[in-house]
KOLMITI-220002 format. One record per residue (C-alpha): x, y, z; residue number from 1. Coordinates in Angstrom, 1 decimal, m for minus. Layout:
BEGIN
X  Y  Z  NUM .
...
//
This chain:
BEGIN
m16.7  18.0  10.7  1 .
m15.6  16.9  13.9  2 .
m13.4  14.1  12.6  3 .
m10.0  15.1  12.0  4 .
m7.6  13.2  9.5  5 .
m4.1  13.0  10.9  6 .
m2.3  11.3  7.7  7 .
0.3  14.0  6.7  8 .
1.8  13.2  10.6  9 .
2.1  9.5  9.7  10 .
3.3  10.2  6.1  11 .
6.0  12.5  7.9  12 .
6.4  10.4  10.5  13 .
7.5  7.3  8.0  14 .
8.9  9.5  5.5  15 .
7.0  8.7  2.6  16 .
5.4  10.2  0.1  17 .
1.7  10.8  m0.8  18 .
2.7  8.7  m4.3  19 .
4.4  6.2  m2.5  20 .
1.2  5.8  m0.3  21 .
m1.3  5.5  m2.8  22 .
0.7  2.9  m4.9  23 .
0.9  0.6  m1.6  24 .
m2.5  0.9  m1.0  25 .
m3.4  0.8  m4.7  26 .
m5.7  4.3  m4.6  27 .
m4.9  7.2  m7.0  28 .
m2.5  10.1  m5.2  29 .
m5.5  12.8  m5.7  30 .
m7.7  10.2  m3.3  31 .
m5.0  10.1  m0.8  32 .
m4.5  13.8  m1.0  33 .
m8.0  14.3  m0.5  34 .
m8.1  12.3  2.7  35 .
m5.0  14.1  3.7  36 .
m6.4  17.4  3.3  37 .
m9.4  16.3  5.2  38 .
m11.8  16.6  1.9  39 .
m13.1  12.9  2.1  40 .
m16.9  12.5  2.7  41 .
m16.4  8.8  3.8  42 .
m13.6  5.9  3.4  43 .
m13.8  2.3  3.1  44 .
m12.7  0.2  5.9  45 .
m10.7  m2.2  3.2  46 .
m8.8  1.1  2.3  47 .
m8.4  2.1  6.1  48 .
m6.8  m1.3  6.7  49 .
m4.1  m1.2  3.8  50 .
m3.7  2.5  4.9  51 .
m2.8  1.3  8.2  52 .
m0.9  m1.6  7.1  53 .
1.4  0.3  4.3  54 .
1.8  2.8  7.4  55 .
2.2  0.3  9.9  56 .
m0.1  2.5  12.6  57 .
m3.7  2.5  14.3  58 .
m6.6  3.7  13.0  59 .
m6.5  5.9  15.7  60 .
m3.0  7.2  14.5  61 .
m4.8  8.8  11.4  62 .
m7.9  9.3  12.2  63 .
m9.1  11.8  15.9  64 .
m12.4  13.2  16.8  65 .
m12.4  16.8  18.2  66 .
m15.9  18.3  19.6  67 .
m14.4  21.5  19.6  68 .
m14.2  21.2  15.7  69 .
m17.8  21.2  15.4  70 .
m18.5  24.8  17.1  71 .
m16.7  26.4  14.4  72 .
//
């Protein structure tokens, strides 16, 4: 898939935890971990705004789309 899911950088980046995430957003740590790892099929845009506002980042911070990915 072309779209690439960026969330371990903005964990790292605000030093929290994939736990800590999912209890601010009020999703189970497997779901998180499964958008982390880039394993999601699709994602709500209700859970893509608290994502963005526990993170306090963009969309665009998490989420990328790469062409290239799709040759491969």
């Amino acid at each position: 898939m072309a779209i690439l899911v960026n969330l371990d950088v903005m964990l790292a980046k605000r030093k929290m935890s994939v736990n800590e995430l999912a209890d601010r957003v009020g999703i189970t740590p497997v779901n998180v971990s499964v958008l982390k790892n880039g394993r999601a099929k699709a994602i709500r845009f209700s859970t893509l705004d608290q994502i963005c506002k526990a993170l306090d980042c963009q969309p665009g911070d998490i989420l990328s789309y790469d062409d290239d990915d799709m040759a491969q």
